[in-house]
Gaussian input, Z-matrix of N, CA and C with variables (Angstrom, degrees):
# hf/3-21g

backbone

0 1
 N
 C     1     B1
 C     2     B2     1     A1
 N     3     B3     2     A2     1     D1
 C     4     B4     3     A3     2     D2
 C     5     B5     4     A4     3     D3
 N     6     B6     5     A5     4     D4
 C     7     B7     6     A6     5     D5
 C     8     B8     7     A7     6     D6
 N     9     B9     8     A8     7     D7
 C    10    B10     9     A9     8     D8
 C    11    B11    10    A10     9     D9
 N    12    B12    11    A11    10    D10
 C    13    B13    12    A12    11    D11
 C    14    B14    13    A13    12    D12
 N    15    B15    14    A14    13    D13
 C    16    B16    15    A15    14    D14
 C    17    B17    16    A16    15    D15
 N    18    B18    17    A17    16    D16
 C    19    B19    18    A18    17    D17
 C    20    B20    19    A19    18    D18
 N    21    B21    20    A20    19    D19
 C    22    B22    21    A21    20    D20
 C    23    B23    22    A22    21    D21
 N    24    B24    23    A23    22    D22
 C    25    B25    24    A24    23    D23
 C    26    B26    25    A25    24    D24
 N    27    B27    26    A26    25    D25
 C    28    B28    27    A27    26    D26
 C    29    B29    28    A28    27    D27
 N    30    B30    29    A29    28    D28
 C    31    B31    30    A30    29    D29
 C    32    B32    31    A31    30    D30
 N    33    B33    32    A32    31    D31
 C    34    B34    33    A33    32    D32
 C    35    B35    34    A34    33    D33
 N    36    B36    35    A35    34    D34
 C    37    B37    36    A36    35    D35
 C    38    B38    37    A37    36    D36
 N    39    B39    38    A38    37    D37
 C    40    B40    39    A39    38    D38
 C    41    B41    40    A40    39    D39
 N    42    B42    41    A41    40    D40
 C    43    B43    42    A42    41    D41
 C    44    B44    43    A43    42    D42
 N    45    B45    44    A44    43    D43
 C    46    B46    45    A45    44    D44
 C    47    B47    46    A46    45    D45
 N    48    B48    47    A47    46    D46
 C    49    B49    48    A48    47    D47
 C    50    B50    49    A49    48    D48
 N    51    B51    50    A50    49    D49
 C    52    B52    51    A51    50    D50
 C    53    B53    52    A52    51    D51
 N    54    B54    53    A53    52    D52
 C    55    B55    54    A54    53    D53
 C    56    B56    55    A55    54    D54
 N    57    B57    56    A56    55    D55
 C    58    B58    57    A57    56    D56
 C    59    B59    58    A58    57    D57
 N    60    B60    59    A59    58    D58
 C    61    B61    60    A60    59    D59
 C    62    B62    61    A61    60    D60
 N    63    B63    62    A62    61    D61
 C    64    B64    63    A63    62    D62
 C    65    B65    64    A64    63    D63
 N    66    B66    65    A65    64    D64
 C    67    B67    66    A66    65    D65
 C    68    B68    67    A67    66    D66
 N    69    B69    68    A68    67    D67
 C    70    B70    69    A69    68    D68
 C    71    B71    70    A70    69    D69
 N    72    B72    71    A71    70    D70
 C    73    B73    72    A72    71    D71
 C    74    B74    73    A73    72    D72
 N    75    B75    74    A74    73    D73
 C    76    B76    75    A75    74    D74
 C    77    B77    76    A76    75    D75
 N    78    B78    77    A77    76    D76
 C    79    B79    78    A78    77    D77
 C    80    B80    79    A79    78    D78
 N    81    B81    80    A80    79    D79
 C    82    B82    81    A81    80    D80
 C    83    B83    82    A82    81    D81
 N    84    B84    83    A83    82    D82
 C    85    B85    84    A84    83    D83
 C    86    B86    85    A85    84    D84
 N    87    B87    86    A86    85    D85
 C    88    B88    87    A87    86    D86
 C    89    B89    88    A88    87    D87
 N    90    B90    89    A89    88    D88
 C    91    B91    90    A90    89    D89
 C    92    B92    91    A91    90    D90
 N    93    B93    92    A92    91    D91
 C    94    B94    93    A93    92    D92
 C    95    B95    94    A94    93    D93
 N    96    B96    95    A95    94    D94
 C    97    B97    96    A96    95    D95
 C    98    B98    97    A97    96    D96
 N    99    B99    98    A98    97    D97
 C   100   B100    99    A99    98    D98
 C   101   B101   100   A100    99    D99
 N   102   B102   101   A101   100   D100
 C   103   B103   102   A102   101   D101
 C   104   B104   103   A103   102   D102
 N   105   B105   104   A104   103   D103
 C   106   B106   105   A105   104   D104
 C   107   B107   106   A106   105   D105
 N   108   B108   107   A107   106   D106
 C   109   B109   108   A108   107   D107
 C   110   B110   109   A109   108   D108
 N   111   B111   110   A110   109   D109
 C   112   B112   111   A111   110   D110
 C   113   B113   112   A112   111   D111
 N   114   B114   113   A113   112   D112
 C   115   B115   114   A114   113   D113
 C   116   B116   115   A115   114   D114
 N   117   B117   116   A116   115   D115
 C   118   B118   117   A117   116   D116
 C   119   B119   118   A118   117   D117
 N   120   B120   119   A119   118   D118
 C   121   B121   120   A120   119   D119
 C   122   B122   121   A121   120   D120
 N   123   B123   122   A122   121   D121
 C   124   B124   123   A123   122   D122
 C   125   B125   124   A124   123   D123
 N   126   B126   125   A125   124   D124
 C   127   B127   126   A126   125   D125
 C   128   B128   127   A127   126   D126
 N   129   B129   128   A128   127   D127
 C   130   B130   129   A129   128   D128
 C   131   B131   130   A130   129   D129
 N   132   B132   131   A131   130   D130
 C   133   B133   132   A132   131   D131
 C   134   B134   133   A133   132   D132
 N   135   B135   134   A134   133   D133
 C   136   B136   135   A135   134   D134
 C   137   B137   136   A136   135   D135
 N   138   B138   137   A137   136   D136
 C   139   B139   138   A138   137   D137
 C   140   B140   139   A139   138   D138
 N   141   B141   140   A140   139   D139
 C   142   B142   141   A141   140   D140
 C   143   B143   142   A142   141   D141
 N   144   B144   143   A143   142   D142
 C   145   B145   144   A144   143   D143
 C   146   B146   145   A145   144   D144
 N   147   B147   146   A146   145   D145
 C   148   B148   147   A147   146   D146
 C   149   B149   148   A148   147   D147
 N   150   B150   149   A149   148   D148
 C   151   B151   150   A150   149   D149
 C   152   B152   151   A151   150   D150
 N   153   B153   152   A152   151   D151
 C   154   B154   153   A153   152   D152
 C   155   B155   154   A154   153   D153
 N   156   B156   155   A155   154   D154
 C   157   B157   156   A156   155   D155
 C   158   B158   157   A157   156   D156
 N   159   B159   158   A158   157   D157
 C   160   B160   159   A159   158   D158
 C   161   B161   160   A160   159   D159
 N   162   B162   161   A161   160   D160
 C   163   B163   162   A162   161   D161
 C   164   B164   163   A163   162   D162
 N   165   B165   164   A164   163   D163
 C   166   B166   165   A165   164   D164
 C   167   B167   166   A166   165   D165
 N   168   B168   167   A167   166   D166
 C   169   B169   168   A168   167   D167
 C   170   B170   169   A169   168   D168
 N   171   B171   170   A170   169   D169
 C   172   B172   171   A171   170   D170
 C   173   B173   172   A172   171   D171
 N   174   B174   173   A173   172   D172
 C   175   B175   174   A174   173   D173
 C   176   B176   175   A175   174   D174
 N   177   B177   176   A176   175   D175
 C   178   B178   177   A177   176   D176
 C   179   B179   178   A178   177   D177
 N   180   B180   179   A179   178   D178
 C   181   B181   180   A180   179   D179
 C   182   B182   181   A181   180   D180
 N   183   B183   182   A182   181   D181
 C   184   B184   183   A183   182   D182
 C   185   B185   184   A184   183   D183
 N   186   B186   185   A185   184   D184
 C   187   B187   186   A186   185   D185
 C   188   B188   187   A187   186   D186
 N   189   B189   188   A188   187   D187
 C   190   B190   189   A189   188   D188
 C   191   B191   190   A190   189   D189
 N   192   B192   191   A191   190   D190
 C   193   B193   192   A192   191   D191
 C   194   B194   193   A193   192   D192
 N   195   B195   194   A194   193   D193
 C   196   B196   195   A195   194   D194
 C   197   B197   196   A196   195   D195
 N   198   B198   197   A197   196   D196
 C   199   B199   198   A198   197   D197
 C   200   B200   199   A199   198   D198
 N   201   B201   200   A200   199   D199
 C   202   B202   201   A201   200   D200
 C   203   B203   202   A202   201   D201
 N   204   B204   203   A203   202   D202
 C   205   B205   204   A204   203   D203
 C   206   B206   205   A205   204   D204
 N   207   B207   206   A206   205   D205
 C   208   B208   207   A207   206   D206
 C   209   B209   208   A208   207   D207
 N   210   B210   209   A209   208   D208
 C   211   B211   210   A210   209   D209
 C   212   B212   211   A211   210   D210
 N   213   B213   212   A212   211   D211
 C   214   B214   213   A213   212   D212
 C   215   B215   214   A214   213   D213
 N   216   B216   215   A215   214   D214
 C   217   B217   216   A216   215   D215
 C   218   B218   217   A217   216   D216
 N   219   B219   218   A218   217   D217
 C   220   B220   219   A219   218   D218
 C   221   B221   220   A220   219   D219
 N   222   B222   221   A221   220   D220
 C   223   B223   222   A222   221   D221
 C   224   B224   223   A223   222   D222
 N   225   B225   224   A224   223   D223
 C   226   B226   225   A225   224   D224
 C   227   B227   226   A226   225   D225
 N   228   B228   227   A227   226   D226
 C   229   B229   228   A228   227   D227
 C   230   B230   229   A229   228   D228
 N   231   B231   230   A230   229   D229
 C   232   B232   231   A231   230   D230
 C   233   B233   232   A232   231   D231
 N   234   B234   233   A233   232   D232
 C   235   B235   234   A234   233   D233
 C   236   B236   235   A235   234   D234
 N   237   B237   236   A236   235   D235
 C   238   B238   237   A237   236   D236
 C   239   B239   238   A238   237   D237
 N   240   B240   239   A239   238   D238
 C   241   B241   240   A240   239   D239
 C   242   B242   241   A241   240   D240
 N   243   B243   242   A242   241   D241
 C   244   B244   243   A243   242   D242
 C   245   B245   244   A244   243   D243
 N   246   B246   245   A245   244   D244
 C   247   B247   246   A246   245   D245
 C   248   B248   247   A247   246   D246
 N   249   B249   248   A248   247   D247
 C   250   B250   249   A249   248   D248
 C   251   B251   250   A250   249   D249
 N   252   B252   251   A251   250   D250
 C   253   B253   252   A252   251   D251
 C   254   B254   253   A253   252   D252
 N   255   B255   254   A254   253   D253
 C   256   B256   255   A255   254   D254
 C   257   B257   256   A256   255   D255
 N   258   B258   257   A257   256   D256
 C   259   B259   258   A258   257   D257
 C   260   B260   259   A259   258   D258
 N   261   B261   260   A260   259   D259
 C   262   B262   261   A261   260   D260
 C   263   B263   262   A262   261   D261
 N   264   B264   263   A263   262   D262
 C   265   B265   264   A264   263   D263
 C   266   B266   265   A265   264   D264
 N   267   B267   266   A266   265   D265
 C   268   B268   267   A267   266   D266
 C   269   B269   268   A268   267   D267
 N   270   B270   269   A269   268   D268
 C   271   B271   270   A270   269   D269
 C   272   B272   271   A271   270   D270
 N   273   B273   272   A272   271   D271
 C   274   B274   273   A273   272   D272
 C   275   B275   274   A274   273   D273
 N   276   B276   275   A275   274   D274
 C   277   B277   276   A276   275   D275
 C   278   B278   277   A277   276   D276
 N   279   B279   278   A278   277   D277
 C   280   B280   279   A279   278   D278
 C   281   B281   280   A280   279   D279
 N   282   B282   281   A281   280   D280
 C   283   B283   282   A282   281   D281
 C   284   B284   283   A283   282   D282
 N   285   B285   284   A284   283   D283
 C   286   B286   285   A285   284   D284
 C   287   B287   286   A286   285   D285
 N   288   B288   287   A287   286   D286
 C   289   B289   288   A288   287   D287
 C   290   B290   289   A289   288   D288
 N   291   B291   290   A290   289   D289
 C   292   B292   291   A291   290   D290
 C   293   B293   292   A292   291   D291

   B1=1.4438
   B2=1.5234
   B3=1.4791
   B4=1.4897
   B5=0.9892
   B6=1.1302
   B7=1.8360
   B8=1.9810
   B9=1.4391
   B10=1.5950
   B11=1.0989
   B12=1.6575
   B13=1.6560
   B14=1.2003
   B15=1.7079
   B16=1.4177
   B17=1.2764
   B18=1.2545
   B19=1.3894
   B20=1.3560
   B21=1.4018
   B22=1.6465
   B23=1.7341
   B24=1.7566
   B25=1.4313
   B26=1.0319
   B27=1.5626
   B28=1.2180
   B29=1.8128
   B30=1.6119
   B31=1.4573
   B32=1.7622
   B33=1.2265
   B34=1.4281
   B35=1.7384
   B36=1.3531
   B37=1.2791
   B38=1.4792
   B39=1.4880
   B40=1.1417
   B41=1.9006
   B42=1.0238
   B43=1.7110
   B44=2.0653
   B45=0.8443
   B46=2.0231
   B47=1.3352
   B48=1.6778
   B49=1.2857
   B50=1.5355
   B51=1.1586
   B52=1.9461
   B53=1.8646
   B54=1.6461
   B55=1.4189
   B56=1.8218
   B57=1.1970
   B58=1.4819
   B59=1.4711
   B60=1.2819
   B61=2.2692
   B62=1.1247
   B63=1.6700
   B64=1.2882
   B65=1.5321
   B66=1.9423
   B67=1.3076
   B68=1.8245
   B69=1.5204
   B70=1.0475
   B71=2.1013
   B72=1.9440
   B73=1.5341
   B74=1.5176
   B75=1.4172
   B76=1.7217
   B77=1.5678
   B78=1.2439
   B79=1.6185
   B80=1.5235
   B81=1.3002
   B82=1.8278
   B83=1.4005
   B84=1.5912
   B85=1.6304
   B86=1.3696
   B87=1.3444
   B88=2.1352
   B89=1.3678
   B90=1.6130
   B91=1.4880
   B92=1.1444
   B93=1.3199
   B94=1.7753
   B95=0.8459
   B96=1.4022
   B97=1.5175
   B98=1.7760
   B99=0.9587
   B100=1.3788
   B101=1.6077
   B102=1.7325
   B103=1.1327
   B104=1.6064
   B105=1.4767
   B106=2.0625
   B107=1.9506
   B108=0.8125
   B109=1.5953
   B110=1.8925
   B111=1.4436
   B112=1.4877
   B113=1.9278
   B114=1.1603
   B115=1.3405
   B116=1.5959
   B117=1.6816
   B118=1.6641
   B119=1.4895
   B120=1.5910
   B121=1.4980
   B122=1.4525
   B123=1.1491
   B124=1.6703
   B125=1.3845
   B126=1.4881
   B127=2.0384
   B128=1.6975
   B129=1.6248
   B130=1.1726
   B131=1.5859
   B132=0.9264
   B133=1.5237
   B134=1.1155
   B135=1.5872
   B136=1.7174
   B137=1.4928
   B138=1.2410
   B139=1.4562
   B140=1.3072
   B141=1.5395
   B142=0.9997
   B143=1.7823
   B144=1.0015
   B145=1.5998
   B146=1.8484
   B147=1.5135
   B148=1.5703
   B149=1.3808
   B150=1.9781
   B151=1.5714
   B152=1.5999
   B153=1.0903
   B154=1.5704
   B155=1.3686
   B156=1.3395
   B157=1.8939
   B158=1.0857
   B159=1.8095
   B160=1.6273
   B161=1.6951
   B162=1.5383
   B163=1.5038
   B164=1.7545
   B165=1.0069
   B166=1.4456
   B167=1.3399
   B168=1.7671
   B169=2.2669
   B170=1.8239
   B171=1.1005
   B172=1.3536
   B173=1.1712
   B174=1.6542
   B175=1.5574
   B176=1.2479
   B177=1.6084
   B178=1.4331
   B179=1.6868
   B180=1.4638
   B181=0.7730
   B182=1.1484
   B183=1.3096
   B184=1.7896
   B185=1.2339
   B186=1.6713
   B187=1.7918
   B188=1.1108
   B189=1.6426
   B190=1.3573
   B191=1.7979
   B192=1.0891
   B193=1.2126
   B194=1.8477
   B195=1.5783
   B196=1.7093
   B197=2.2005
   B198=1.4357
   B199=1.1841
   B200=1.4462
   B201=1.3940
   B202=1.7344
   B203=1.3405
   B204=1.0231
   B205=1.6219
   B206=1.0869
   B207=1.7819
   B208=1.1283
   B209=1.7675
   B210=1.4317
   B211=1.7545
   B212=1.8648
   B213=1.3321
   B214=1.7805
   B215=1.4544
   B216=1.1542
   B217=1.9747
   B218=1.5783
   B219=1.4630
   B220=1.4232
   B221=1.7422
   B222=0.6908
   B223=1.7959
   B224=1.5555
   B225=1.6058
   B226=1.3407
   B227=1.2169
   B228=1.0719
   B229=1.2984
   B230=1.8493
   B231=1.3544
   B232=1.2730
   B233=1.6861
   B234=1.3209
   B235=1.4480
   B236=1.5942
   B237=0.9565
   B238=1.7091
   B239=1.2274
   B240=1.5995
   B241=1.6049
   B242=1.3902
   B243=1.3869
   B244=1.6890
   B245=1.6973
   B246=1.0084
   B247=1.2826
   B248=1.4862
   B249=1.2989
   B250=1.8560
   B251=1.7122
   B252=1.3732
   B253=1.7371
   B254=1.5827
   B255=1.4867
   B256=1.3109
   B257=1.6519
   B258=1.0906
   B259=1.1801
   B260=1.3047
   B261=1.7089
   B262=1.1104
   B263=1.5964
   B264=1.4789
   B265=1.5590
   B266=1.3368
   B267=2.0015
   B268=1.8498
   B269=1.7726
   B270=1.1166
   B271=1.5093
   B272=2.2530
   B273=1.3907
   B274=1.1787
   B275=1.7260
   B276=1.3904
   B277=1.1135
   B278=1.7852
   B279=1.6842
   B280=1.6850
   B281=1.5445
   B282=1.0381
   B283=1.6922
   B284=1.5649
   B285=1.0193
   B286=1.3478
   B287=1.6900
   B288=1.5264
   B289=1.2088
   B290=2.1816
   B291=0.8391
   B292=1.3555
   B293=1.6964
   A1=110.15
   A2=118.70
   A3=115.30
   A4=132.00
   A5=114.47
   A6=116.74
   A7=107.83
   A8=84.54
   A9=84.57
   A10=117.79
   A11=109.78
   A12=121.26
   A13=136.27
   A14=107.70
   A15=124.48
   A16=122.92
   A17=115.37
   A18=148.98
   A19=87.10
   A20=124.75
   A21=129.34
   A22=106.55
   A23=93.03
   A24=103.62
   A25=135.21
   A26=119.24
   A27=157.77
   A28=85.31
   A29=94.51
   A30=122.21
   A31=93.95
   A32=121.18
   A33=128.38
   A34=106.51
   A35=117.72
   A36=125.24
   A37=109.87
   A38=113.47
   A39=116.25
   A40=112.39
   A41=83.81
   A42=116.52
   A43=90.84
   A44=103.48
   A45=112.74
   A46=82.10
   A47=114.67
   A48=122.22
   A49=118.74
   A50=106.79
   A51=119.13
   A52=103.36
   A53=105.83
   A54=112.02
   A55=120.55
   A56=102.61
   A57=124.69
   A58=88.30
   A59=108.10
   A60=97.17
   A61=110.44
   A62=133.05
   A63=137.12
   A64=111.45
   A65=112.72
   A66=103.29
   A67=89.15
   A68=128.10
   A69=142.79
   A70=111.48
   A71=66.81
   A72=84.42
   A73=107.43
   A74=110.98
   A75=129.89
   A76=121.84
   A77=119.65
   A78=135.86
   A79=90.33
   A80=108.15
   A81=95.44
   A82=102.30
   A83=143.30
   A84=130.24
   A85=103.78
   A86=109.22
   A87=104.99
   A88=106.27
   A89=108.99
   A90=111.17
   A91=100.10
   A92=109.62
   A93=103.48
   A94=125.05
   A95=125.53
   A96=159.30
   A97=87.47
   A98=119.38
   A99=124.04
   A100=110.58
   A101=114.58
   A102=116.30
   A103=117.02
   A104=106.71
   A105=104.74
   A106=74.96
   A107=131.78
   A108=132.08
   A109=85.58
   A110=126.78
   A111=101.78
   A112=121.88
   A113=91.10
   A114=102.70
   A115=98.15
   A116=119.54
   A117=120.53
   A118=111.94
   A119=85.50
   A120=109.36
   A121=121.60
   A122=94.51
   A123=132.28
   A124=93.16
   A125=112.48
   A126=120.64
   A127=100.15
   A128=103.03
   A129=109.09
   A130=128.44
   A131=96.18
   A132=120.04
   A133=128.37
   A134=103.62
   A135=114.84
   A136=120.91
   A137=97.07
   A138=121.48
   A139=115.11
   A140=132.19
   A141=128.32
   A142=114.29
   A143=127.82
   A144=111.80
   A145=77.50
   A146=97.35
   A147=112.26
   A148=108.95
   A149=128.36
   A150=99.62
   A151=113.04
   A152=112.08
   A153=125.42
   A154=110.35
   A155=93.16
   A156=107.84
   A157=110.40
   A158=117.87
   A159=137.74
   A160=94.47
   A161=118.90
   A162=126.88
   A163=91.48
   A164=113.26
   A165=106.93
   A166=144.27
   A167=84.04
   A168=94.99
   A169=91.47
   A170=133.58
   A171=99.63
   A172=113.83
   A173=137.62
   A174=143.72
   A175=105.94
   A176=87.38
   A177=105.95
   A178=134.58
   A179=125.84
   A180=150.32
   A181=127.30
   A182=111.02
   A183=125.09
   A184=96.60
   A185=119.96
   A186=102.36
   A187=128.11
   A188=119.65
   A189=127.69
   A190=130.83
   A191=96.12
   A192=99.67
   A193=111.26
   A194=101.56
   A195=124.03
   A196=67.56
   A197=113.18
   A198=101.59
   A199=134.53
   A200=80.63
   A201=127.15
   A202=80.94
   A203=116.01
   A204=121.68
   A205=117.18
   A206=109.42
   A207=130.98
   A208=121.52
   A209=98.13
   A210=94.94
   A211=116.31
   A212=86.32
   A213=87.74
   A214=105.08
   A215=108.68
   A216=110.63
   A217=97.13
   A218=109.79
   A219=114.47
   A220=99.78
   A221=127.59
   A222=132.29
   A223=96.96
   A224=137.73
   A225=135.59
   A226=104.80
   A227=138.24
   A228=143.65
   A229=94.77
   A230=114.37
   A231=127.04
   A232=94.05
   A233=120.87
   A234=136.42
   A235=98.07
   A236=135.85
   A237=130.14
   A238=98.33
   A239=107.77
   A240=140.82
   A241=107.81
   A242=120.42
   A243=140.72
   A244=99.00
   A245=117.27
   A246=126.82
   A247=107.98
   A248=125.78
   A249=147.77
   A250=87.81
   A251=113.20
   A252=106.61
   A253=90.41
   A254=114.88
   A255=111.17
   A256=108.27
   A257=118.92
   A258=105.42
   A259=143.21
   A260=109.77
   A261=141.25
   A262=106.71
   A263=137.46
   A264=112.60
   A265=135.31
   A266=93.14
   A267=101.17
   A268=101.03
   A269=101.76
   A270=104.56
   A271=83.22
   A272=118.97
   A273=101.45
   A274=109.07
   A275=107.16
   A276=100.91
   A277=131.91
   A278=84.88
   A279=82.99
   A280=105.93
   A281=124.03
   A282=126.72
   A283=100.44
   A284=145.35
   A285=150.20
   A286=109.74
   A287=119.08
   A288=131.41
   A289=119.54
   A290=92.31
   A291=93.66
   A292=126.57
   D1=146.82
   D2=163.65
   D3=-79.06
   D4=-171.10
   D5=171.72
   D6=-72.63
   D7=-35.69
   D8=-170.86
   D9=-66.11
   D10=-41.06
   D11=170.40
   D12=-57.08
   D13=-37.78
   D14=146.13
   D15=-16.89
   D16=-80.80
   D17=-143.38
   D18=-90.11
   D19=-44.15
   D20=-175.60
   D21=-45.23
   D22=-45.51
   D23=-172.04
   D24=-84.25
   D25=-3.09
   D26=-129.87
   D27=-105.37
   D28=-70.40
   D29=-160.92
   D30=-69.24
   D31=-52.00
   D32=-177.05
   D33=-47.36
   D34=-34.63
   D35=-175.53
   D36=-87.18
   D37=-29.92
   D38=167.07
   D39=-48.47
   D40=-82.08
   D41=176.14
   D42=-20.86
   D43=-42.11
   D44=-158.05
   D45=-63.89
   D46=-64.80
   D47=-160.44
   D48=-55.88
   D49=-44.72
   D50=177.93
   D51=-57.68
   D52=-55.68
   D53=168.87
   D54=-29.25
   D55=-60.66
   D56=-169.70
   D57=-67.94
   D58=-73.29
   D59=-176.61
   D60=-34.97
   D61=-54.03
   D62=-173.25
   D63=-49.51
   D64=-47.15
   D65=-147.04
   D66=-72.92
   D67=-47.14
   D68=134.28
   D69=38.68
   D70=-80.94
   D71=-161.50
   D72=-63.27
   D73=-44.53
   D74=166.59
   D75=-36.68
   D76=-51.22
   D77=164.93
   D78=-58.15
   D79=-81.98
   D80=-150.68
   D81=-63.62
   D82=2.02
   D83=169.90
   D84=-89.08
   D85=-17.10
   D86=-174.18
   D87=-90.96
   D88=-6.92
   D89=177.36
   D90=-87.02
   D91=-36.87
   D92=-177.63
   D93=-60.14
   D94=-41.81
   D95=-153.24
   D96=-81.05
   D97=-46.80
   D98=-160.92
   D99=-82.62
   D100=-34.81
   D101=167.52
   D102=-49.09
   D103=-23.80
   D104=-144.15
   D105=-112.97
   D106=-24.95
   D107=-169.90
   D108=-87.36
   D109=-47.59
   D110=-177.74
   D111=-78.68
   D112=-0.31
   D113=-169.59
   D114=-92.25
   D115=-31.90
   D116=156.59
   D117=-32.96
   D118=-68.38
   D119=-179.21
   D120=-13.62
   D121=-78.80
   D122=-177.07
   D123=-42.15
   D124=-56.30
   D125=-161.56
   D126=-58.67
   D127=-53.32
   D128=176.78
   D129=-37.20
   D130=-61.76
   D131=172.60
   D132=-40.66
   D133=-69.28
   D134=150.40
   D135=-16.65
   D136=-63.46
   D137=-163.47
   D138=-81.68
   D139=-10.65
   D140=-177.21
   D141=82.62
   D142=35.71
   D143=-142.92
   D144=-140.77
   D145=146.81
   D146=-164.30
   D147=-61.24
   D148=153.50
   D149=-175.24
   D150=-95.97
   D151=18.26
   D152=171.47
   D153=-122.86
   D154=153.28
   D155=176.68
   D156=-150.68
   D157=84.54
   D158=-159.54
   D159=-49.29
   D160=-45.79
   D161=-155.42
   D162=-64.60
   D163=-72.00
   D164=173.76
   D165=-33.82
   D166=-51.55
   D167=165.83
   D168=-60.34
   D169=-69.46
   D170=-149.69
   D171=-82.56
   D172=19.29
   D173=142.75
   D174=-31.72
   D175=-84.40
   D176=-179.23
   D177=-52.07
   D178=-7.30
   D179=139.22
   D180=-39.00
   D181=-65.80
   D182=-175.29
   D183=-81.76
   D184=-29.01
   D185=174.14
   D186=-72.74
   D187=-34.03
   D188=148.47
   D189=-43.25
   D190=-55.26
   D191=171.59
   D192=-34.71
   D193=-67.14
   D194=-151.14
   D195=-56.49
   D196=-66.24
   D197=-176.21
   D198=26.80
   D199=-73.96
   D200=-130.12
   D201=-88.56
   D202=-65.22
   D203=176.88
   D204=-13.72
   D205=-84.66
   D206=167.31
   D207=-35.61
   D208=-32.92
   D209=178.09
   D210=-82.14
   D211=-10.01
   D212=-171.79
   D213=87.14
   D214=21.52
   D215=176.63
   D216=-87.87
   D217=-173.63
   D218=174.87
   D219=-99.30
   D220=127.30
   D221=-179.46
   D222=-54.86
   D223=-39.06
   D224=-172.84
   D225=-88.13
   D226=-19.82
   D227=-179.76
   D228=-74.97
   D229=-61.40
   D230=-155.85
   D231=-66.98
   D232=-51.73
   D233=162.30
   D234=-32.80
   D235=-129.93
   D236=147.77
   D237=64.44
   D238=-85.88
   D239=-144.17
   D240=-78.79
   D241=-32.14
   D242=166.92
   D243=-70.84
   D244=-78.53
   D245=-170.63
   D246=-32.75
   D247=-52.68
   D248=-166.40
   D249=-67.71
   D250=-37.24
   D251=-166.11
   D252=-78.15
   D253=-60.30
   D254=-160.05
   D255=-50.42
   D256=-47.27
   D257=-173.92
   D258=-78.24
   D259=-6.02
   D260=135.35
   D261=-48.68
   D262=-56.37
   D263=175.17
   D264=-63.16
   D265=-29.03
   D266=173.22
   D267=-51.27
   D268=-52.03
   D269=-132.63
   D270=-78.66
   D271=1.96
   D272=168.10
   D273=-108.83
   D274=-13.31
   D275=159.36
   D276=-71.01
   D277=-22.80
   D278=177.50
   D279=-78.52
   D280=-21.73
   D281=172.45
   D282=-61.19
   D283=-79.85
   D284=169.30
   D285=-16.32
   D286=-58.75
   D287=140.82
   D288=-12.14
   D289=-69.37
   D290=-168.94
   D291=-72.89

């Protein structure tokens, strides 16, 4: 092997390692995220109170988005990625519901 390849692999392994912390960090915040969204749930439920709140999804939407911006993400991608969660909470709030 060379020096260049070395070092090529060096950084490539780096890169693996930061990846893996990230994906990491991503799982245990959607768990979190998911604890405090079922615990809505639950309030909702209690309460009789609808398991969506359109005014809010698209808050949070446009706040993500501006986000996204700011992170150097793609805003439709990030759009996407909100949307896939939210509807994953309706649809556990509508379980809670029933």
């Amino acid at each position: 092997m060379t020096d260049a390849t070395t070092r090529a692999a060096d950084v490539l392994k780096e890169h693996r390692e930061s990846i893996d912390r990230l994906d990491a960090i991503l799982v245990y915040t959607l768990g979190e995220r998911f604890k405090h969204t079922q615990a809505v749930g639950q309030l909702k439920a209690e309460h009789d109170l609808p398991p969506s709140d359109p005014a809010r999804e698209a808050k949070q939407i446009a706040r993500l988005e501006d986000m996204a911006v700011r992170a150097n993400l793609d805003p439709e991608f990030a759009k996407k990625f909100l949307n896939f969660i939210i509807d994953e909470v309706i649809r556990h709030h509508k379980k809670h519901q029933e």
